[in-house]
C-alpha positions in Angstrom: -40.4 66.9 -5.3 -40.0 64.0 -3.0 -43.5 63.9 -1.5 -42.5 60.7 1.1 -39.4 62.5 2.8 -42.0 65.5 3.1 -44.7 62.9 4.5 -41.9 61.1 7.1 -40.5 64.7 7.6 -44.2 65.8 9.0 -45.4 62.8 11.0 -42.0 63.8 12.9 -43.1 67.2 13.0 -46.4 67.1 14.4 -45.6 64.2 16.7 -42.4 66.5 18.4 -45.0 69.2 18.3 -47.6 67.1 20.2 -44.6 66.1 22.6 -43.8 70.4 22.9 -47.8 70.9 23.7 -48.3 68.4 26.5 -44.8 69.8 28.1 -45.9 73.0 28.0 -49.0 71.9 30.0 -47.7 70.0 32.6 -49.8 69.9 35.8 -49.0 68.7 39.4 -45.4 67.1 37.8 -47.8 65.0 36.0 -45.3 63.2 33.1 -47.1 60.0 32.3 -46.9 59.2 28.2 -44.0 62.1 28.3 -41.1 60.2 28.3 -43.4 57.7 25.5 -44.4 60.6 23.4 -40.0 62.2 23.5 -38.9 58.1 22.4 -41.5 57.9 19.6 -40.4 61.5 18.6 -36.5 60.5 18.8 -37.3 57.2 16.7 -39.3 59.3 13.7 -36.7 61.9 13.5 -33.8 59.3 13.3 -35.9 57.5 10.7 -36.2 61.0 8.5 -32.5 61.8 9.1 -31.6 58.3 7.6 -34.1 58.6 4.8 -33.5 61.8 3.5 -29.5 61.2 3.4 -29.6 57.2 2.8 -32.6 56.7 1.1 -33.2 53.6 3.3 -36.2 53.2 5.0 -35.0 51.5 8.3 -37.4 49.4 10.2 -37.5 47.0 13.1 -33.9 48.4 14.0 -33.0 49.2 17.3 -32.3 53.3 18.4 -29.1 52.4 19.1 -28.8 51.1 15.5 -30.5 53.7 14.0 -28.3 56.4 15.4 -25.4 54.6 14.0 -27.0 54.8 10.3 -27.6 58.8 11.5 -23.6 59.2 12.0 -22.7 57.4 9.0 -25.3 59.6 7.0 -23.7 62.7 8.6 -20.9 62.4 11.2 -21.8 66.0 12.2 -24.6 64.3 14.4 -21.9 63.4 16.7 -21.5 66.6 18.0 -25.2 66.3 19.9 -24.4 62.9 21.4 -23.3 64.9 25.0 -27.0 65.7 25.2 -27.8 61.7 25.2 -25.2 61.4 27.9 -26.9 63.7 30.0 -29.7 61.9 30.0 -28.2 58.6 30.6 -24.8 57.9 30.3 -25.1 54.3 29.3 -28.5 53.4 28.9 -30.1 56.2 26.2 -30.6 54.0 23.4 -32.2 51.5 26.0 -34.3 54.0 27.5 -35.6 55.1 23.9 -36.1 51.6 23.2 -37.9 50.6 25.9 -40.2 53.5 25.5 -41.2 52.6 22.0 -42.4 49.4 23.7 -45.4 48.7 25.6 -44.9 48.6 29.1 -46.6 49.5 32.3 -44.8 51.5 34.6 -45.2 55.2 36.0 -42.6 57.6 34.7 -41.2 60.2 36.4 -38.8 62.7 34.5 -36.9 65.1 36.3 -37.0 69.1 35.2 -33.5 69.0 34.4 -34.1 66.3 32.1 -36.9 67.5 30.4 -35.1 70.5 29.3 -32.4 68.2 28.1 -34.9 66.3 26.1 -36.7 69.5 24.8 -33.1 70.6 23.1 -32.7 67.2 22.2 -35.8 66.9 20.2 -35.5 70.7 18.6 -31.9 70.2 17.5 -32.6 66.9 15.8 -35.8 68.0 14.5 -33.9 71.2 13.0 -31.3 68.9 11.4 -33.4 66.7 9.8 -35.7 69.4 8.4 -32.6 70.7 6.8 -31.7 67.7 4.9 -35.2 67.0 3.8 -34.5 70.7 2.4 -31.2 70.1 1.1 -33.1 67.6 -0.7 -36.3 68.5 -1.9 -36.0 72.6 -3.1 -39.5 72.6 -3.5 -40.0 71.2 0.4 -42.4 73.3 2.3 -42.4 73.3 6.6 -45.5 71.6 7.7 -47.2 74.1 10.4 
């Protein structure tokens, strides 16, 4: 039983859950703290993907970084790297970045994008919960 991964794993969860909730309840294209909430959520997940195949706790590295760490953990992950190119052909990692930074601004998020980011954030979250299982036998999904 590895009761940190399960503990990283969750906070993940329950912050792509939180990201899920306010999406679903978007009113008058209202998308401030959206674009916040999907960088924090990319950032935890990356950290749970490293952890659970690296056993390296990575911090103060940037996303850019931290994917890298992801791909050498599992080269796999490469295949969902077209989805970060959708977003932003050049600038993801910079975008995430940013976002996991203070900063005033307004942010505006096209629809197109946001169902971009949804997948993104189900995909990764799916992968990472099955390495924390290929892990941890005794692992149970946080609800």
């Amino acid at each position: 039983y590895f009761p940190d991964l399960v503990f990283v794993y969750g906070s993940a969860k329950l912050l792509v859950d939180n990201y899920f909730i306010l999406r679903s309840n978007i009113q008058n294209e209202n998308h401030q703290g959206l674009l916040d909430l999907f960088s924090n959520s990319i950032i935890r997940i990356l950290h749970t993907i490293i952890y659970s195949k690296l056993s390296y706790r990575p911090h103060f590295l940037s996303t850019e970084s931290m994917w890298k760490l992801c791909l050498h953990a599992d080269p796999r992950l490469q295949n969902i790297e077209y989805l970060f190119e959708k977003i932003s052909p050049e600038n993801f990692f910079k975008i995430i970045d940013k976002h996991v930074n203070y900063h005033l601004g307004f942010c505006k998020v096209s629809k197109d994008d946001l169902l971009i980011m949804d997948e993104m954030l189900t995909v990764l979250l799916d992968k990472s919960m099955d390495m924390v299982k290929s892990i941890d036998e005794k692992f149970v999904e946080w609800n």
